[in-house]
C-alpha positions as CSV (number, residue, x, y, z in Angstrom):
1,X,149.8,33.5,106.4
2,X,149.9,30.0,107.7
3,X,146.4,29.3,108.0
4,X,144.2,28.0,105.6
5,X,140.1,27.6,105.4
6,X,140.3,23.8,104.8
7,X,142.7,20.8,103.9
8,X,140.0,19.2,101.6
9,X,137.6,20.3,98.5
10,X,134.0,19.9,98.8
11,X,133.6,17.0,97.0
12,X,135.9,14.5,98.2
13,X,134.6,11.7,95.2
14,X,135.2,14.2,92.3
15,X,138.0,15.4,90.4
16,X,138.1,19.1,88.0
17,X,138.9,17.1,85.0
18,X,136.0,14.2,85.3
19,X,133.2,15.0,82.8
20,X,130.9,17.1,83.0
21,X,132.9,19.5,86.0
22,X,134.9,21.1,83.2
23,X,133.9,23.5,80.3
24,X,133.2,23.2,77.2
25,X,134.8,26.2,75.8
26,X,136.7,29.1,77.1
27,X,135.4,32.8,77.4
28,X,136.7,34.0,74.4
29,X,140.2,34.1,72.3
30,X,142.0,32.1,69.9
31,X,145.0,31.1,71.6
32,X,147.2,33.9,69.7
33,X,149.6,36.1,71.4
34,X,147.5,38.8,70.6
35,X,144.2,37.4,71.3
36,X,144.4,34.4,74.0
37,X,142.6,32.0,75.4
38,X,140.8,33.6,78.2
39,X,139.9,31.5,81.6
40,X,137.3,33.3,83.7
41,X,136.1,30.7,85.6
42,X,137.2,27.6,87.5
43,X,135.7,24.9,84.7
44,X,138.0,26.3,82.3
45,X,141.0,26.4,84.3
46,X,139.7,23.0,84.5
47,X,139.4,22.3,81.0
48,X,142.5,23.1,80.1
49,X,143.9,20.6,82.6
50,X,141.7,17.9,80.7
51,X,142.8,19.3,77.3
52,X,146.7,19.0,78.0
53,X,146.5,15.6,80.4
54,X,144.5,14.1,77.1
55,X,147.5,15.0,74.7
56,X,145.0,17.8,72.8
57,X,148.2,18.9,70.9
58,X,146.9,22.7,70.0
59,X,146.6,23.5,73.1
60,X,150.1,22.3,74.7
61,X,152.5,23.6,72.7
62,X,154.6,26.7,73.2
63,X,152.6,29.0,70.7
64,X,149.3,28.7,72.6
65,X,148.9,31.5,74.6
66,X,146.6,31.4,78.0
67,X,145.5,34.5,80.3
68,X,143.3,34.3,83.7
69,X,140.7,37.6,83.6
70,X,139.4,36.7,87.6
71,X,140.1,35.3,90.6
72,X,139.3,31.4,90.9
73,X,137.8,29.7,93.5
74,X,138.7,25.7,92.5
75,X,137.5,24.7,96.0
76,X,134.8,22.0,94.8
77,X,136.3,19.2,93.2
78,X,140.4,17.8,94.0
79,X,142.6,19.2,91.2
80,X,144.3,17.1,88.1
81,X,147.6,19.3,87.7
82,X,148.0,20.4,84.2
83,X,150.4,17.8,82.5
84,X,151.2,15.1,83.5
85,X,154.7,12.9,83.8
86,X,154.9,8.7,84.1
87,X,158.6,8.4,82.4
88,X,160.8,10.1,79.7
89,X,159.3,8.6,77.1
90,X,155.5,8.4,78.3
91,X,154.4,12.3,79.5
92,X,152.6,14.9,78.5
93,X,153.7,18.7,79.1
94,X,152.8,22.5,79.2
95,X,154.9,23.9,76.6
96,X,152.8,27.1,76.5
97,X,151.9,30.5,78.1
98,X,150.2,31.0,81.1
99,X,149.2,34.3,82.4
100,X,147.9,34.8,85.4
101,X,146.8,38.2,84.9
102,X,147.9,38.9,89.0
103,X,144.6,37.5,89.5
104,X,144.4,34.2,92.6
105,X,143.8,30.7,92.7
106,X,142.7,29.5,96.3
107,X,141.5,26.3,97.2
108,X,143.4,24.6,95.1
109,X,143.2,20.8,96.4
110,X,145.8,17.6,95.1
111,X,145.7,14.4,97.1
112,X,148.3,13.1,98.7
113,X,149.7,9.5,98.4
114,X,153.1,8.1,99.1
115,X,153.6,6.8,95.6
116,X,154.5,7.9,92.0
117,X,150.9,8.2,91.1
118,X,150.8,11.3,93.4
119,X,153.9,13.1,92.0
120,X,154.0,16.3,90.0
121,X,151.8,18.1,92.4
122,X,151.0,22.0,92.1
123,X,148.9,24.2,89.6
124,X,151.0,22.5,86.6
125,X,152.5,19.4,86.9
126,X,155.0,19.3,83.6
127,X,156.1,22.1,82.1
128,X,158.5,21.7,79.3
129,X,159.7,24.2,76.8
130,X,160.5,23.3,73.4
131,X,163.5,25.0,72.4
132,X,165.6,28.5,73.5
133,X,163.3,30.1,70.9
134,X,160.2,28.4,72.1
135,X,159.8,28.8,75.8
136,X,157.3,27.5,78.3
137,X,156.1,30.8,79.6
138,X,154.4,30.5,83.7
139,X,153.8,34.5,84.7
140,X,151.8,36.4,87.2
141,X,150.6,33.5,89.1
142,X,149.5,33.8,92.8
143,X,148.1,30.7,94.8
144,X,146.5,31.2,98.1
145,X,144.5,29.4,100.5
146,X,145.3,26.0,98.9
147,X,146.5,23.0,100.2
148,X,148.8,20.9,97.4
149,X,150.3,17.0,98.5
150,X,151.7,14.8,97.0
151,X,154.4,12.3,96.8
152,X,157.5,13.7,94.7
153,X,157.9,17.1,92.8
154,X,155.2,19.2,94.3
155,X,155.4,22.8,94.3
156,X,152.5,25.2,94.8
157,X,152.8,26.6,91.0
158,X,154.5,23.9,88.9
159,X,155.5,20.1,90.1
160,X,158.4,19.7,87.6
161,X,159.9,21.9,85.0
162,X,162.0,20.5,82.9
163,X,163.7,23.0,80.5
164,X,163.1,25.8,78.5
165,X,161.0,27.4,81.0
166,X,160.7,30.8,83.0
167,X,158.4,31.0,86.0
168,X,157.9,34.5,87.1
169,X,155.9,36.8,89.2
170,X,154.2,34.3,90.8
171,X,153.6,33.6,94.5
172,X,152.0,30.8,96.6
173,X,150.1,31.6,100.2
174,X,149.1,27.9,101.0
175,X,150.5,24.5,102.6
176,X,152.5,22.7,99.9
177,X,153.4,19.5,101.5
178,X,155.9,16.1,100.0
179,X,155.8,12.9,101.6
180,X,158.9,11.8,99.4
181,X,161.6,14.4,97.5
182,X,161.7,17.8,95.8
183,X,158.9,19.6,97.8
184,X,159.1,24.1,96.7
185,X,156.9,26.5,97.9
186,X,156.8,27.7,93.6
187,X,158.4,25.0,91.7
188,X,159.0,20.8,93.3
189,X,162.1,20.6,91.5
190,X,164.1,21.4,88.0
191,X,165.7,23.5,85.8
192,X,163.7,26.7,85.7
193,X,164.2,30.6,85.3
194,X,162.7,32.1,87.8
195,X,162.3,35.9,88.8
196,X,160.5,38.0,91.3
197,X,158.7,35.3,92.7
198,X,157.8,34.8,96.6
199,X,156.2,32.3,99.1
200,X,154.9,33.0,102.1
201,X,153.0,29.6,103.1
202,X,154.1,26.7,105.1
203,X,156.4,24.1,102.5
204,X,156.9,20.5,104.2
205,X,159.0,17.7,103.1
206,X,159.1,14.3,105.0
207,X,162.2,13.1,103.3
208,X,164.8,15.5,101.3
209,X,165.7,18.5,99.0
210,X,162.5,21.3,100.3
211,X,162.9,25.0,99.5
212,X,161.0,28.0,99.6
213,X,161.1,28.6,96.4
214,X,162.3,25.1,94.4
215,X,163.0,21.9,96.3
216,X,165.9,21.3,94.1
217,X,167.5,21.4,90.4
218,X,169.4,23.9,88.6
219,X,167.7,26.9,88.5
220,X,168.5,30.1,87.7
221,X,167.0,32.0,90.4
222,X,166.8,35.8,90.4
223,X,165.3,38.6,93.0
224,X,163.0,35.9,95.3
225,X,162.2,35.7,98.9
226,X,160.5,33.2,101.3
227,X,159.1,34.2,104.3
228,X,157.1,30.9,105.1
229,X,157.8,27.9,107.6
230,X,160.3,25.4,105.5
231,X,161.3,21.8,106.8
232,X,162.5,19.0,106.0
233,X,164.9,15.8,106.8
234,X,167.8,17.3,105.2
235,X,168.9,19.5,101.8
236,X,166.4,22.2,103.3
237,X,167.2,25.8,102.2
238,X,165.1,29.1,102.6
239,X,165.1,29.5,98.5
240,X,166.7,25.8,97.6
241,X,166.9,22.9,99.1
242,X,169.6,21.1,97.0
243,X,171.5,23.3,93.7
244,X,173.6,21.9,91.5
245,X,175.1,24.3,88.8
246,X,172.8,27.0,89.6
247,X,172.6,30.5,89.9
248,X,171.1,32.3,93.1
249,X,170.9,36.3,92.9
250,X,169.5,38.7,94.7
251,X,167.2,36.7,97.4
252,X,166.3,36.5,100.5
253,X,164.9,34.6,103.3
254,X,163.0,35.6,106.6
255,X,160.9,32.7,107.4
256,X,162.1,29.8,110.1
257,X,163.9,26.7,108.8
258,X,164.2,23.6,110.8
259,X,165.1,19.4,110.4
260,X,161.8,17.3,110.9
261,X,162.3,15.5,113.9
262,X,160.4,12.5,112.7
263,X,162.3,10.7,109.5
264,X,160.0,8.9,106.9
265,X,163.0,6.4,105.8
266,X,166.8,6.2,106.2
267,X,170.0,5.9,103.9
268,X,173.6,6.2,104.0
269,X,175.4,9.3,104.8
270,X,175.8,12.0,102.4
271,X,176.4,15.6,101.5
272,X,173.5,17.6,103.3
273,X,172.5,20.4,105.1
274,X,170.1,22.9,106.0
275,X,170.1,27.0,105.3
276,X,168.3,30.4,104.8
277,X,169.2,30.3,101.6
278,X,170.8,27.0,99.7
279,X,170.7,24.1,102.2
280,X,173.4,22.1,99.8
281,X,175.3,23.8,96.7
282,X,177.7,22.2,94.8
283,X,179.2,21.7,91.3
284,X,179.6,25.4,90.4
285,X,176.6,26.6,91.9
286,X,176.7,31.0,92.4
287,X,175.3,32.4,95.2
288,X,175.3,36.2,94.9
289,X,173.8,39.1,96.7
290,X,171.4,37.1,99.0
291,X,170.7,37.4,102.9
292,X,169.1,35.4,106.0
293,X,167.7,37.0,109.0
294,X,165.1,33.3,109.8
295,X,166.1,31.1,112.6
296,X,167.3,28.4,110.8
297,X,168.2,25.0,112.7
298,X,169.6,21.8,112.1
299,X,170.4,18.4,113.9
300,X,172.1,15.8,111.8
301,X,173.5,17.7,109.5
302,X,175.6,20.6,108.8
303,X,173.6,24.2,109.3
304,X,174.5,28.2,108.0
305,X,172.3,31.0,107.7
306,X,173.3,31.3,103.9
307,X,174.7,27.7,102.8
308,X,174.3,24.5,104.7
309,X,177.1,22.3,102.7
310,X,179.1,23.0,100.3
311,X,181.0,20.9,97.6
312,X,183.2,21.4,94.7
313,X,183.6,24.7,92.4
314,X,181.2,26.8,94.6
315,X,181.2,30.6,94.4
316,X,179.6,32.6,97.1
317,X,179.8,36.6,97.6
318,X,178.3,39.3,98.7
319,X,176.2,37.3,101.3
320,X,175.3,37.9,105.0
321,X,172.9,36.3,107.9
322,X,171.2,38.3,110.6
323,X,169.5,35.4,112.2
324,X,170.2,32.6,114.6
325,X,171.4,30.0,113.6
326,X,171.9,26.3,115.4
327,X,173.1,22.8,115.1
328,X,175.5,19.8,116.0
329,X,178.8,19.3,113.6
330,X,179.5,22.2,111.3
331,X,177.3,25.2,112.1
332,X,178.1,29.1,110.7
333,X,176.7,31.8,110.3
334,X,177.4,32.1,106.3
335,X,178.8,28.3,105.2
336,X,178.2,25.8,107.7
337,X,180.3,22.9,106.2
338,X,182.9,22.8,103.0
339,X,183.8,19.6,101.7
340,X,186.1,18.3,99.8
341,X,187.9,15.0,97.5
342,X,191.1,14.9,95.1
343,X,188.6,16.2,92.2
344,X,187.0,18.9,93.6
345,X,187.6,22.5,92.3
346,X,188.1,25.6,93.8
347,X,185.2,27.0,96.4
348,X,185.8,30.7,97.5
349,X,183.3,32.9,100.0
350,X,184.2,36.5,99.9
351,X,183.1,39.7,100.9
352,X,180.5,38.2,103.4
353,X,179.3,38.9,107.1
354,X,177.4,37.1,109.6
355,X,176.1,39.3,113.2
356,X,173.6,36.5,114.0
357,X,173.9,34.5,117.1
358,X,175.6,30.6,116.0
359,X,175.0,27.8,118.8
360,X,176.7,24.4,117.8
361,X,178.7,21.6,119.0
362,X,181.6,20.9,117.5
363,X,183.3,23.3,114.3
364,X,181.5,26.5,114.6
365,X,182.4,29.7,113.2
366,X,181.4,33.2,112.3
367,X,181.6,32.9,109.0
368,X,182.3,29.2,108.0
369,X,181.8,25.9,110.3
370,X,184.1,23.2,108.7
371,X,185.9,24.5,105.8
372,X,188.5,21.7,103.6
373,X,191.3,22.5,101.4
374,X,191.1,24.2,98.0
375,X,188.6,26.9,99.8
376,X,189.6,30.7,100.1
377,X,187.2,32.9,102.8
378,X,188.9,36.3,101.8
379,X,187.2,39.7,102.8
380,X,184.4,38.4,105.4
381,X,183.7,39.4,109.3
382,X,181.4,38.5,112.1
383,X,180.3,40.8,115.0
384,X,178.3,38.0,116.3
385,X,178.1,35.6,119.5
386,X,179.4,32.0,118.5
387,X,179.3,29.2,121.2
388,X,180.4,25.6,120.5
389,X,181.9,22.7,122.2
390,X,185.6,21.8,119.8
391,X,186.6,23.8,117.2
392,X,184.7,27.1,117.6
393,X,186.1,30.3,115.7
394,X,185.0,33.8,115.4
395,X,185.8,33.3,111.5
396,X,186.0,29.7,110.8
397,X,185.8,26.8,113.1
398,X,187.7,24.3,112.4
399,X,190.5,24.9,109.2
400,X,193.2,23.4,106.1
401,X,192.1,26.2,104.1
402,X,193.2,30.0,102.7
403,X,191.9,32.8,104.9
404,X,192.5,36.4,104.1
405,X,191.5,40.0,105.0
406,X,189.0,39.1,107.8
407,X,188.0,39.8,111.2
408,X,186.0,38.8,114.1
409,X,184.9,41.6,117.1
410,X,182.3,38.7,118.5
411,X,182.7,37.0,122.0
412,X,183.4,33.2,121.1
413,X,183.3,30.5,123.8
414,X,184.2,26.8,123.3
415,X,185.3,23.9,125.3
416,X,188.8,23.3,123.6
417,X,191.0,24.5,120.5
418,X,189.3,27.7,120.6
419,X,190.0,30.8,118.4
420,X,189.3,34.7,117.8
421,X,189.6,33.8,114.3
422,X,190.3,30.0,113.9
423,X,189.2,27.3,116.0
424,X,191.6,25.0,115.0
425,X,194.1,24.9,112.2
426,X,194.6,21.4,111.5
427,X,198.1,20.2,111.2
428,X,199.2,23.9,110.8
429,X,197.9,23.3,106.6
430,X,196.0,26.8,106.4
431,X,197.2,30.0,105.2
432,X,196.1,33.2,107.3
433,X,197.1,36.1,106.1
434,X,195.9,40.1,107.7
435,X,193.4,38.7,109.8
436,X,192.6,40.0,113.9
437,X,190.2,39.7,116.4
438,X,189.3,42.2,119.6
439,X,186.2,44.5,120.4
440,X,184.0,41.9,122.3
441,X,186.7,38.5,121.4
442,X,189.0,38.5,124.8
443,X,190.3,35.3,123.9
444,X,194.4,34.7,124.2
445,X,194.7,33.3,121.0
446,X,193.7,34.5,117.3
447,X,193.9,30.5,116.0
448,X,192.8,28.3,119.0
449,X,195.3,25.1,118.2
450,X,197.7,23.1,116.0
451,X,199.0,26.2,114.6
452,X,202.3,28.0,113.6
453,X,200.3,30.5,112.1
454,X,200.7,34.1,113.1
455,X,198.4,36.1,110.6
456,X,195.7,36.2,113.0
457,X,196.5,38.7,115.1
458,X,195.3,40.6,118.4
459,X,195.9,44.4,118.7
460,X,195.9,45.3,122.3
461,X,194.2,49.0,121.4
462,X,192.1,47.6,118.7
463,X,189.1,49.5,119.4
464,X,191.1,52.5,118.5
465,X,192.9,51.7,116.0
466,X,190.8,49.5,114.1
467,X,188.5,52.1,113.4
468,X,191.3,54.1,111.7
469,X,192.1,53.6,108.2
470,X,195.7,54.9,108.9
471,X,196.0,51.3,110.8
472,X,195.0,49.3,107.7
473,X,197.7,51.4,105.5
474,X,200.4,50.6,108.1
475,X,203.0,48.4,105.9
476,X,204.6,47.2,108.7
477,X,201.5,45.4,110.1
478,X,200.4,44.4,107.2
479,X,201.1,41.6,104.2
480,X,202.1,43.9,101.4
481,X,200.4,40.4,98.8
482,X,197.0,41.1,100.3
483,X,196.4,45.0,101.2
484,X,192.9,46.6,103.0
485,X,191.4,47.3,100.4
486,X,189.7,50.9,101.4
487,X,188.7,51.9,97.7
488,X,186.5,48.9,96.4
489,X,185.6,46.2,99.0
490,X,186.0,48.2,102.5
491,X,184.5,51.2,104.0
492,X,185.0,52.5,107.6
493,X,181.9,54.3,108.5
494,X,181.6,55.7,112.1
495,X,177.9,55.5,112.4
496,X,177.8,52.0,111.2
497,X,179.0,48.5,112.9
498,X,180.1,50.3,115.6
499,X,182.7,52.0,113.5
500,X,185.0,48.7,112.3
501,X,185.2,48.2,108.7
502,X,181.9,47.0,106.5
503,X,181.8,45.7,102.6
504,X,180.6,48.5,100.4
505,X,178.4,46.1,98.8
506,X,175.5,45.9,100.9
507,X,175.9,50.0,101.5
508,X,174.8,52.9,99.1
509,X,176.1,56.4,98.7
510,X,173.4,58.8,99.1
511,X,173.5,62.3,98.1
512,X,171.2,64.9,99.2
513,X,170.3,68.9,99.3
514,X,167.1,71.5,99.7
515,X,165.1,74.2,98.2
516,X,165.8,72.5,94.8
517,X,169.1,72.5,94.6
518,X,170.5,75.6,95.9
519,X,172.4,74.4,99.2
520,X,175.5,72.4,99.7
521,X,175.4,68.8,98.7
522,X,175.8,66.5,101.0
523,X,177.0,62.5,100.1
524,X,176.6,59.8,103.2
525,X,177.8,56.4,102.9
526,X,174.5,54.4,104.7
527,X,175.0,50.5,105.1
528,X,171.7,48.8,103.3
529,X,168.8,48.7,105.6
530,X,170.2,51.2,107.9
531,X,167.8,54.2,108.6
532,X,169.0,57.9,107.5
533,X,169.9,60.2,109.5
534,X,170.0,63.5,108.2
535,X,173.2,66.4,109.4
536,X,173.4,69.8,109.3
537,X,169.6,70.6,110.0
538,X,170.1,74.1,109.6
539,X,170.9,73.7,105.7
540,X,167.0,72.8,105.4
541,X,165.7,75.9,106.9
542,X,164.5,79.2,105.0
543,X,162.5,81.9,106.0
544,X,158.7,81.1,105.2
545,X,158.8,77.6,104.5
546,X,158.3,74.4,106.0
547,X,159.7,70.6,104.6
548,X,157.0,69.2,102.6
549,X,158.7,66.1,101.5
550,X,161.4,64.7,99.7
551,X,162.3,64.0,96.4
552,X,164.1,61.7,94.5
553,X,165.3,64.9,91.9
554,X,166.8,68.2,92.4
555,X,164.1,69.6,90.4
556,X,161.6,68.1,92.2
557,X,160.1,65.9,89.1
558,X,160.7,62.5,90.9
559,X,159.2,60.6,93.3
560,X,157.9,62.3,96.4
561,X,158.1,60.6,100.2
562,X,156.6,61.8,103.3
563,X,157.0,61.7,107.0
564,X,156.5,58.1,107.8
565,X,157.1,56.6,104.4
């Protein structure tokens, strides 16, 4: 939901932590783990903003526990964030826990500014755990109908967190909005845990580094989506907008990301991008088991549907984009640019796919835009249109780099150096090894120029043979250092991707029988997301009887789904 009931609080002169608005005690506990503080109301939510911000030690620190027993309507007054930040030396944190209780905060109001007084933004402003054994503790939090600005490090749950922190099961359904850096629909920016959170409202940065989930840091971020309006100038990502040594598992993004058109300031050139999921990664950052299917596009700098740029010691697997995805230099459907100096380490994208549409102008590929040396793209395919101007590949655009074990069945159109699987292979300085292209590629050439490569190949019956794994086991055909792997990273299933190969991690076995057990089994490899079709109808019939449901057991003691479920 991208509307919200207003953009100010009542009471434009007043602020929650000004005497007199907050209380003078909370509705019961002692701040134990077993017996905490309890807020029920909106004045104590707003004392203990006015408790923390005035340094009231026993109620700060990482022992003091916190729980929420109703929604909160905080719509009178603008909010003071709890803790507050001026420099490392002068600041005073959250250290404890928070508990939400799954209970809302909505009209949650921070004024905006375009200086350092209006930074650290959201519910909390600084969290900071104490130690590995004393953690900052942010749980079950959900913000709607809110609308937080500020300056730098605004998020719709926490500003800034700086360590020793997890932030989880929490959601925000409002506007969270930056006029400077590190703008996240949960968290501004920092170096958080977070797990199972979402955000579904409308994040806006005028400057850099805007997520869906964090603006930026080096998180680790586990099983979160975003499904809201993200945008920025550039390091704009679905779940983060610039990561440095983190670690992304197991999200997703849906919502539509996109480059303001307006720029609040300029600077010098750098590493950026914009993506579904991580618009820039670098420094050892692991991206694993996440997806795109929002329109994500880009102008000045490079664009993917999973990764926007990439630099140095990168890993990303197991990822995929469904959704279109458009830009200028260095647009893909997985990575849109790699780059790369003398000191960079090792970046490798495996076992990825992209079927979205990819519009660009110059290095444009399927799976990877621009990729440097030092960068293997092993075990990835694209089914998907791509259409550039130079440099357009079904699997990479524009190349120096290791590519193994792919394919593209896409049409691809460009203006020159052109390629089923490689655009251009620059100075001949990549290695492609069992690749091909066919289905809907017609082009001539697997590598489009600059090449005296010849493991990108074009089967004149591929749309027979491809869809045989007797093809892949041929030894002839075949580099014997890299074989099809058909037992752990391939599966060939007719129903699915028009019967080419697809990864066996994003598809599940499934077994299933009737009348509790007593008929054959039957075991169906079903890509994820795909709906299940059922064979051999007359295996479910018996005389008297009619299918109730289904059930997750053979005994019938599981969980039960109906037609329509």
């Amino acid at each position: 939901d991208s509307s919200y009931s207003a953009l100010y609080p009542n009471d434009l002169s007043q602020y929650w932590t000004n005497a007199g608005n907050y209380a003078d005690s909370f509705a019961g506990g002692s701040g134990t783990e077993s017996d905490p503080y309890q807020i029920a109301t909106p004045k104590q939510l707003a004392r203990l903003a006015y408790l923390v911000n005035n340094g009231s030690e026993q109620y700060m620190f990482s022992n003091t526990y916190y729980v929420q027993t109703a929604n909160l309507d905080m719509s009178e007054y603008w909010w003071d964030a709890i803790g507050t930040y001026t420099s490392s030396s002068d600041y005073l944190a959250f250290s404890g826990q928070y508990d939400g209780g799954n209970f809302t905060i909505s009209g949650l109001y921070t004024e905006a500014g375009s200086d350092s007084a209006y930074s650290y933004q959201g519910l909390f402003g600084y969290v900071r755990g104490q130690s590995e054994t004393n953690m900052a503790t942010i749980k079950n939090v959900g913000i709607t109908d809110s609308n937080i600005q500020g300056y730098q490090n605004v998020g719709g749950v926490v500003g800034y967190v700086y360590s020793y922190s997890t932030v989880t099961n929490c959601y925000n359904i409002s506007s969270v909005s930056g006029s400077g850096d590190y703008v996240g629909g949960i968290i501004g920016s920092g170096f958080p845990t977070i797990t199972n959170c979402y955000n579904s409202g409308v994040i806006t940065g005028s400057y850099s580094r805007v997520g869906g989930i964090i603006g930026s840091g080096s998180p680790t971020i586990t099983n979160c989506y975003n499904s809201g309006v993200v945008s920025g100038w550039h390091d704009v990502g679905g779940i983060i907008g610039r990561a440095s040594n983190a670690i992304i598992t197991n999200c997703h993004n849906i919502g539509d990301i996109s480059e303001r058109t307006s720029r609040a300031v300029t600077e010098p050139d750098m590493l950026h991008g914009f993506a579904g999921i991580v618009g820039f990664a670098g420094f050892s950052t692991m991206i694993v088991n996440c997806y795109n299917t929002g329109a994500v596009n880009g102008i000045s700098y490079p664009v993917g549907g999973v990764v926007g740029e990439v630099y140095d010691g990168v890993i990303i697997t197991n990822c995929y984009n469904t959704g279109t995805v458009s830009g200028n230099n260095g647009v893909s459907g997985v990575v849109g640019d790699i780059s790369y100096d003398s000191a960079s380490t090792l970046v490798t994208v495996t076992n990825c796919y992209n079927t979205g549409v990819i519009t660009g102008g110059g290095n444009v590929g399927g799976v990877v835009g621009n990729s440097e040396s030092r960068v293997i793209v092993a075990n990835c395919y694209n089914t998907g249109v791509i259409t550039g101007g130079s440099s357009v590949g079904g699997v990479v655009g524009d190349s120096v780099s290791t590519i193994i074990n792919c394919y593209n069945t896409g049409s691809v159109t460009g203006d020159r150096y052109v390629g089923g699987v490689v655009g251009r292979d620059y100075n001949s300085a990549s290695t492609i090894t069992n690749c091909y292209y066919g289905g809907n590629c017609t082009l001539l050439y697997g590598i489009g120029y600059y090449s005296s490569n010849f493991g990108a190949s074009k089967d004149s019956n591929l749309i027979a043979n491809a869809k045989s794994l007797s093809w892949y086991q041929d030894s002839s055909k075949w580099s014997s250092r890299y074989p099809w792997d058909f037992v752990e990273v391939w599966s060939l299933v007719p129903s699915a991707n028009d019967g080419y190969p697809i990864l066996q991690g994003f598809s599940v076995n499934i077994s299933y029988n009737s009348n509790f057990g007593e008929n054959e089994v039957i075991t169906e490899q079903v890509p994820s997301g795909q709906e299940i079709v059922i064979a051999g109808y007359d295996l479910f019939t018996r005389v008297g009887y009619e299918i109730a449901h289904w059930n997750t057991k053979p005994d019938g003691t599981g969980l039960n789904f109906y037609a329509g479920d």
